[in-house]
C-alpha positions in Angstrom: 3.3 -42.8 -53.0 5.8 -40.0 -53.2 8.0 -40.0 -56.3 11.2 -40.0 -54.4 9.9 -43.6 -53.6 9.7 -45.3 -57.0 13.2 -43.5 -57.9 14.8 -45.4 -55.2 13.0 -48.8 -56.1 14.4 -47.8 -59.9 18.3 -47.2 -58.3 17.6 -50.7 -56.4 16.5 -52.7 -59.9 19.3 -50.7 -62.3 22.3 -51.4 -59.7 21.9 -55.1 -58.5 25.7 -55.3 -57.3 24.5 -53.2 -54.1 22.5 -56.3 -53.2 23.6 -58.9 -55.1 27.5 -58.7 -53.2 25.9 -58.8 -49.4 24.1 -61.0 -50.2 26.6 -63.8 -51.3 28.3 -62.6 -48.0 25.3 -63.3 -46.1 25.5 -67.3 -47.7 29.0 -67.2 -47.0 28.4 -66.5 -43.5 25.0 -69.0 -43.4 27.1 -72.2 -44.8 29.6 -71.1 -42.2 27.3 -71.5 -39.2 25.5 -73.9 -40.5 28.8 -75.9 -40.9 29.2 -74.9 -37.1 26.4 -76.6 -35.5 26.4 -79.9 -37.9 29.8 -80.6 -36.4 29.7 -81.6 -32.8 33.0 -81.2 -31.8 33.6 -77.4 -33.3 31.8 -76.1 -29.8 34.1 -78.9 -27.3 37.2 -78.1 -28.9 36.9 -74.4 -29.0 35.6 -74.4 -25.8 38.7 -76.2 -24.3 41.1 -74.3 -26.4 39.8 -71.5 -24.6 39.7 -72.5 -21.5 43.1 -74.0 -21.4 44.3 -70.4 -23.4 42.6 -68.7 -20.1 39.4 -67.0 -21.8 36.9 -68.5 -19.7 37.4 -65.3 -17.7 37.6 -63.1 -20.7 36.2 -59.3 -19.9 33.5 -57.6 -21.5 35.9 -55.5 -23.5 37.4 -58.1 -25.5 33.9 -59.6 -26.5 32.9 -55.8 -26.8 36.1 -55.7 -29.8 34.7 -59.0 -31.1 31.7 -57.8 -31.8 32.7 -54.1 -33.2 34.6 -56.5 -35.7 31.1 -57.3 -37.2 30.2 -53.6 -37.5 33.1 -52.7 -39.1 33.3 -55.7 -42.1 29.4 -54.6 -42.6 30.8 -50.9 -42.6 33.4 -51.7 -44.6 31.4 -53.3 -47.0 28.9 -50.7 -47.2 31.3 -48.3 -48.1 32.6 -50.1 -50.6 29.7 -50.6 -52.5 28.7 -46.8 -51.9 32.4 -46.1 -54.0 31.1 -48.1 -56.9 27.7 -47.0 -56.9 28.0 -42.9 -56.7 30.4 -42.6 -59.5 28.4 -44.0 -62.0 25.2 -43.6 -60.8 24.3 -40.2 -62.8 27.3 -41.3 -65.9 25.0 -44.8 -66.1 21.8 -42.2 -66.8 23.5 -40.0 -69.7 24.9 -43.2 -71.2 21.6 -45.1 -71.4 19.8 -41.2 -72.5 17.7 -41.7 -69.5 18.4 -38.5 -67.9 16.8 -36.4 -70.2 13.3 -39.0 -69.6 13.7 -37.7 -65.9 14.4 -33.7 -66.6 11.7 -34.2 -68.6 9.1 -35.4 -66.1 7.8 -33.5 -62.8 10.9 -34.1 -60.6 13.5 -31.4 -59.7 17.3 -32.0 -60.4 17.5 -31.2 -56.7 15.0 -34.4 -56.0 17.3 -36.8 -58.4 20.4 -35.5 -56.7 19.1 -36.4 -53.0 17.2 -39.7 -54.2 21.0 -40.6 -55.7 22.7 -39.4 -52.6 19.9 -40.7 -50.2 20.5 -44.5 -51.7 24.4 -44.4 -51.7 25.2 -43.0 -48.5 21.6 -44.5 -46.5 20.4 -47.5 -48.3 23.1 -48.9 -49.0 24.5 -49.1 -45.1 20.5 -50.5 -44.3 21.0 -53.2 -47.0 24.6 -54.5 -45.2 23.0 -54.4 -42.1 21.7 -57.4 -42.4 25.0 -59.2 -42.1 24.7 -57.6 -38.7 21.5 -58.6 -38.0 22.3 -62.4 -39.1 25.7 -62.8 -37.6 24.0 -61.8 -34.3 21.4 -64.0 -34.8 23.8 -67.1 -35.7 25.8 -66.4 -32.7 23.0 -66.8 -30.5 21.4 -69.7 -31.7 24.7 -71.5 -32.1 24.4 -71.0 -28.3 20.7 -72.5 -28.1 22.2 -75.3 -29.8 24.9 -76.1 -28.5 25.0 -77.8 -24.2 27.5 -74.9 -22.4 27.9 -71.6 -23.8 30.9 -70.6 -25.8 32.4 -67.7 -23.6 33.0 -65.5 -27.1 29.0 -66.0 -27.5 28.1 -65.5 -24.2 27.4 -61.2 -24.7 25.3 -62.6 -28.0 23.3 -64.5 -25.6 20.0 -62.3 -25.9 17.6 -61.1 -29.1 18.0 -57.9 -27.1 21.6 -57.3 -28.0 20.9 -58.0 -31.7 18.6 -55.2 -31.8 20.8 -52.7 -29.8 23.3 -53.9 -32.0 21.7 -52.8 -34.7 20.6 -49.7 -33.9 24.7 -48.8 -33.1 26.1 -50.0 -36.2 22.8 -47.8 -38.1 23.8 -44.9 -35.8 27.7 -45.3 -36.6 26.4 -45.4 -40.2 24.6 -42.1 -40.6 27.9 -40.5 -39.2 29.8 -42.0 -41.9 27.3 -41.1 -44.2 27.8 -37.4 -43.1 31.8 -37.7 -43.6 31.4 -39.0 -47.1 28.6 -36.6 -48.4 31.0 -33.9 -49.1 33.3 -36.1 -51.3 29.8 -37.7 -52.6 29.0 -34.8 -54.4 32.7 -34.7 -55.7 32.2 -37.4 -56.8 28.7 -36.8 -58.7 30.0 -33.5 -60.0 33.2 -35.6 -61.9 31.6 -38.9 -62.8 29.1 -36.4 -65.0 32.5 -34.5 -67.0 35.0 -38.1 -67.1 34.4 -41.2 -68.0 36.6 -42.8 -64.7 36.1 -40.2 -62.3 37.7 -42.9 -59.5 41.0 -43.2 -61.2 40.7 -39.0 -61.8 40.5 -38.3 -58.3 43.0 -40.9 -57.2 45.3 -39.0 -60.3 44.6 -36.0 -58.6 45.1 -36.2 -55.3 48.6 -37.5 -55.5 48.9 -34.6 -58.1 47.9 -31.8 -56.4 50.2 -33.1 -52.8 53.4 -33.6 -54.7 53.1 -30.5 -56.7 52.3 -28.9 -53.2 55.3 -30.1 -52.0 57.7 -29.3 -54.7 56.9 -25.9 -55.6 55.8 -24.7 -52.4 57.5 -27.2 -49.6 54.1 -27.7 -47.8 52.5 -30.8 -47.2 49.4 -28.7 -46.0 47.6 -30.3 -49.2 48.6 -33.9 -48.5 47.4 -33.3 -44.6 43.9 -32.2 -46.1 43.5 -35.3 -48.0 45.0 -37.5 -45.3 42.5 -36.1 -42.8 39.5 -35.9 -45.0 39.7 -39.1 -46.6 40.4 -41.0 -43.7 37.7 -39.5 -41.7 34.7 -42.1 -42.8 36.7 -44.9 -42.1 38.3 -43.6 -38.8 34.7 -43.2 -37.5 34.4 -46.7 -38.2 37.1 -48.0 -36.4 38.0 -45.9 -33.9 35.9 -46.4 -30.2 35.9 -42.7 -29.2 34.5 -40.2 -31.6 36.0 -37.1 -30.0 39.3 -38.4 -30.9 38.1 -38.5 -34.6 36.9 -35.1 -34.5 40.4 -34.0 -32.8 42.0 -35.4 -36.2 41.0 -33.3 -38.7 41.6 -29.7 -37.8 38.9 -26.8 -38.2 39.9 -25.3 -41.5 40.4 -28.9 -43.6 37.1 -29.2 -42.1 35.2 -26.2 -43.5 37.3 -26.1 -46.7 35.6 -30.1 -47.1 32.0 -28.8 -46.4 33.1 -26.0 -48.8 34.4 -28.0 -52.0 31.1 -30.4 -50.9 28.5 -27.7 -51.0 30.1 -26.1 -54.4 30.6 -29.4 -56.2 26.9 -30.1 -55.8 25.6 -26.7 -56.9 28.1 -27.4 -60.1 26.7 -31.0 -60.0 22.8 -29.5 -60.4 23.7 -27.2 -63.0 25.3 -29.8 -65.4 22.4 -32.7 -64.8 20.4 -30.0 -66.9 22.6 -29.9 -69.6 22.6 -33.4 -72.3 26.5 -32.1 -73.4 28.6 -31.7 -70.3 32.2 -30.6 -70.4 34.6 -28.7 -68.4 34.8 -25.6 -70.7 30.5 -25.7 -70.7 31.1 -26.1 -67.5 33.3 -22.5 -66.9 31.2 -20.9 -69.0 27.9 -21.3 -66.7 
């Protein structure tokens, strides 16, 4: 078995929080349904509510909005956990003295880098989509169980939607993942020279766009942050991906791939180094 493959098992075991938090989620959303179908009258009353509301009629669209909602909590989520796992990821190895046990056996800096990258921005979205997988599955047999069809459920109605389902919120996934690998290896780059590299950036970009502004009367700063932060969760949310893409203009684009593609060449060079500061840094 490749090496790459008992390093990921080893991120799984030392950061529990990745699986640990969807999974209380996924209770939270089993004692919900389970609640749903012990109570007989849940499925009447919501069913007349509706139909007296008018939603017997209800188009595709809104159930289509009903059940992006899913994808983006589970996107959401996944995010989340990827912003608590990257930034400490490599600081957890040089505080435990770990990272020098991995330079020192037969796997590249390059390798460790990916494997870290690989779990935060991959794994992690895989590991919250099983909230997908199970909310699609409790909608549909809350319709087996129940006599008439709730009209909200009735586009949930088939095993065959769960899996395209699936496969759209994995596919929506690996485009977030290729927003946020840029500011990913940001991230790994800091989190190896300051102990808080979260509240360092957040310090920082409000820093750098109000100094922007008052010495130089530009907001072109704050518009590259605006654009290129928001770009991971604007894929999420937003229907029409072209629209995205018209957001964030050409150069804010390049100069993101740029700081990305730097940062992680400065990221490998410090991962072989036990004392790690910005002036060591400089100096390489």
């Amino acid at each position: 078995m490749h090496a790459s493959v008992y390093m990921l098992e080893k991120e799984w075991i030392e950061h529990k929080a990745v699986s640990r938090i969807p999974l209380f989620v996924l209770v939270c959303v089993l004692v919900l349904f389970a609640g749903i179908l012990s109570n007989g009258n849940v499925q009447s009353n919501l069913s007349f509510e509706m139909s007296y509301s008018g939603f017997d009629n209800m188009d595709l669209q809104f159930v289509d909005e009903f059940s992006s909602l899913i994808v983006v909590l589970a996107g959401a989520l996944s995010i989340m956990l990827s912003t608590l796992y990257i930034p400490k990821t490599l600081r957890k190895e040089r505080q435990e003295g770990s990272s020098m046990f991995w330079r020192s056996m037969p796997v590249s800096n390059l390798m460790t880098h990916g494997v870290k990258l690989t779990f935060g921005l991959l794994v992690i979205p895989v590991i919250c989509s099983v909230l997908v997988i199970a909310s699609d599955l409790m909608f549909w047999l809350v319709n087996l169980a129940t006599d008439d069809a709730i009209p909200l459920l009735m586009h949930q109605r088939s095993l065959l939607f769960v899996l395209t389902h699936w496969l759209n919120y994995l596919g929506l996934m690996l485009l977030v993942a290729l927003a946020l690998l840029p500011l990913a290896c940001i991230t790994l780059l800091i989190s190896q020279l300051v102990n808080s590299p979260i509240l360092v950036m957040f310090i920082a970009v409000y820093a750098l766009k109000w100094l922007s502004l008052g010495l130089f009367g530009s907001d072109a700063i704050g518009d590259f942050f605006h654009q290129t932060l928001a770009l991971p969760l604007n894929i999420l949310t937003d229907s029409s991906l072209s629209q995205v893409v018209a957001q964030i203009s050409v150069a804010n684009a390049l100069i993101y791939i740029a700081l990305g593609v730097v940062s992680f060449i400065l990221s490998l060079k410090c991962y072989q180094t036990d004392e790690v500061s910005w002036r060591t840094l400089l100096q390489r």
